[in-house]
C-alpha positions in Angstrom: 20.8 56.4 16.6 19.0 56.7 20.2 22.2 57.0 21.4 23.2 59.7 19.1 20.2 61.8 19.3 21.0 61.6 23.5 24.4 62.9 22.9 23.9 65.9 21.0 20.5 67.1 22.9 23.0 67.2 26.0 25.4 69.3 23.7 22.5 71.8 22.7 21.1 72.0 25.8 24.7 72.8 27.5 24.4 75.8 25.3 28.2 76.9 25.0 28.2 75.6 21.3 26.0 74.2 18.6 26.2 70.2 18.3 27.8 70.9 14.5 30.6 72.1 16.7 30.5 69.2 19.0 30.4 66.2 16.3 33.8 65.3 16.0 34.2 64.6 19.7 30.8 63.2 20.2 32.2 60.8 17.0 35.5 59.9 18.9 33.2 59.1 21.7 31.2 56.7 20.6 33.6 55.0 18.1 36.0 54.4 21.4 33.6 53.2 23.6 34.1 49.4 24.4 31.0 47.7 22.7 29.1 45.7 24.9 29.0 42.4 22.9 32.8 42.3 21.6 34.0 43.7 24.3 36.5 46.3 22.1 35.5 49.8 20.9 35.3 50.3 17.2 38.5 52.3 16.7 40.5 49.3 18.3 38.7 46.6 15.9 39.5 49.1 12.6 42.6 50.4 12.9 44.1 48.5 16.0 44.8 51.3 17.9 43.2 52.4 21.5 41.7 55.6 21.5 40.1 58.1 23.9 38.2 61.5 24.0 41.1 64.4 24.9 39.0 64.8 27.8 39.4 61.6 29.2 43.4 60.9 28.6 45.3 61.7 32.0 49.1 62.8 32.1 50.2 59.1 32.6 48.9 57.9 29.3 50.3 56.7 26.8 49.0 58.9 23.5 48.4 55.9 21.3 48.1 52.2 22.5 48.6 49.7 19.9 47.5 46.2 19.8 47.4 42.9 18.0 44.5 43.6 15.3 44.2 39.6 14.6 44.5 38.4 18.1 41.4 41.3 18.8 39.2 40.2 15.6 39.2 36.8 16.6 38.4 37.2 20.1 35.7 39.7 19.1 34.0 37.5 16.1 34.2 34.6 19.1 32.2 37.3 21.1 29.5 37.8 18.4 29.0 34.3 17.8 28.9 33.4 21.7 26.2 36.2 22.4 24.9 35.5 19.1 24.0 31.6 20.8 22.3 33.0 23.7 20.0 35.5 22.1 19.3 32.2 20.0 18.7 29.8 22.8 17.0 32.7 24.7 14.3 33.0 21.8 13.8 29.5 21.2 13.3 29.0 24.6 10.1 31.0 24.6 8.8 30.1 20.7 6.1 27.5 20.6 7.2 24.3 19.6 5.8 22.8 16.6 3.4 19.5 17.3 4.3 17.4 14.4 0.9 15.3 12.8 0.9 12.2 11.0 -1.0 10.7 8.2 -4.7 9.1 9.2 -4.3 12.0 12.4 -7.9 13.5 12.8 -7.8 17.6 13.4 -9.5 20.2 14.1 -8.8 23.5 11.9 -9.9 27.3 12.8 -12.9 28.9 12.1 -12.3 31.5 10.6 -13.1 35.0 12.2 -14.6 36.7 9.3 -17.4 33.8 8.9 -18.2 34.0 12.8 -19.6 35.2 15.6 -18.7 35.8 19.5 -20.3 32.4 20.2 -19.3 30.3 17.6 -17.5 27.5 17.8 -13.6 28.3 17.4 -12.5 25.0 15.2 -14.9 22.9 12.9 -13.9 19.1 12.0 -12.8 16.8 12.7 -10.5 16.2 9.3 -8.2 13.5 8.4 -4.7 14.3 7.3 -3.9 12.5 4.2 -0.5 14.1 3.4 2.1 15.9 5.0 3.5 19.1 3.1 6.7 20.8 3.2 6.8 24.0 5.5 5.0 22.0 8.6 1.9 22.0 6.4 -1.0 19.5 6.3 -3.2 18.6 3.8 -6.8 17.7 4.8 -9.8 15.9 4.0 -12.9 16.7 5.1 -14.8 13.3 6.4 -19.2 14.4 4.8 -16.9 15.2 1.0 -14.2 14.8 -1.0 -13.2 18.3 -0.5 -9.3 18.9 0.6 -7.9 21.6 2.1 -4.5 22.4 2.9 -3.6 24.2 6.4 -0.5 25.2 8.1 0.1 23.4 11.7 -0.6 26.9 13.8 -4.3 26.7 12.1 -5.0 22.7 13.4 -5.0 21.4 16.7 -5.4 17.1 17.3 -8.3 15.8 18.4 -7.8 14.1 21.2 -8.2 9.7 20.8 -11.3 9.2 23.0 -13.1 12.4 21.1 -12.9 11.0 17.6 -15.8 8.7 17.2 -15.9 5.1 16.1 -18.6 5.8 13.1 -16.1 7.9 11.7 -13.6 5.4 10.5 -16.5 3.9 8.6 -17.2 7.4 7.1 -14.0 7.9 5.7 -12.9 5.7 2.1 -9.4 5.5 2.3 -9.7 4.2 -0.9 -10.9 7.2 -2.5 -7.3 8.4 -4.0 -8.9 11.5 -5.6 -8.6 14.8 -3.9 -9.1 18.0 -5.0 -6.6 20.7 -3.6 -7.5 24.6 -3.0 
């Protein structure tokens, strides 16, 4: 549409005609211009035939260039998916990776904005994981209650080994099979 819009505001402001006049050829213009990730225009992969504004065919033209149209929609769907695999690779490349937790893990989860202040601390816990849910989800029990929670893996962080303290395994009845979910 950007591209459209840029078009016909150089057509208006030309002012020898209005851009109704001008939108067949600005049409024929974009629909032959070679696309950038199939590498044909959109006339060619339609109709199989090579196409140009009247303004830009010379005298040693050819009026109408035909080619294969299976040979060019392969080659143009191989196109898509090759870009299509480096915008993917690109992206992952910069997404955060996903730091899986196990069962008997202790965790911190996030305060919650809404409940704090400036200088409050960010996470409260520690909790121990007693399940692992579907969707990278964990579900948590607190170590003073039987109270559970359930929290997604961006909302915990892992406390680190030598942080968790020693009286805490004591604390904690793995025995205790009741939980009660939110």
């Amino acid at each position: 549409m950007s591209t459209l819009k840029s078009m016909l505001t150089t057509v208006e402001a030309s002012r020898d005609r209005s851009w109704q006049d001008a939108l067949g050829e600005v049409q024929l213009a974009m629909n032959s211009t070679v696309n950038r990730v199939t590498k044909y225009s959109p006339l060619e992969l339609m109709i199989g035939r090579v196409a140009r504004p009247l303004s830009l065919v010379t005298a040693d033209d050819d009026d109408v260039t035909e080619v294969n149209l299976d040979e060019i929609r392969e080659h143009a769907t191989q196109n898509i998916k090759k870009n299509a695999n480096y915008d993917k690779n690109r992206f992952d490349r910069n997404k955060a990776r996903v730091c899986k937790l196990a069962i008997n893990d202790y965790v911190l989860i996030e305060n919650e904005e809404r409940n704090q202040t400036k200088l409050d601390p960010k996470f409260k816990g520690p909790f121990k994981i007693i399940d692992v849910l579907d969707g990278d989800r964990y579900l948590l029990k607190a170590l003073d209650s039987k109270r559970t929670y359930k929290y997604p893996h961006d909302r915990v962080r892992k406390v680190p080994d030598h942080q968790v303290p020693r009286e805490l395994d004591v604390i904690v009845d793995d025995s205790d099979s009741e939980t009660k979910s939110n």
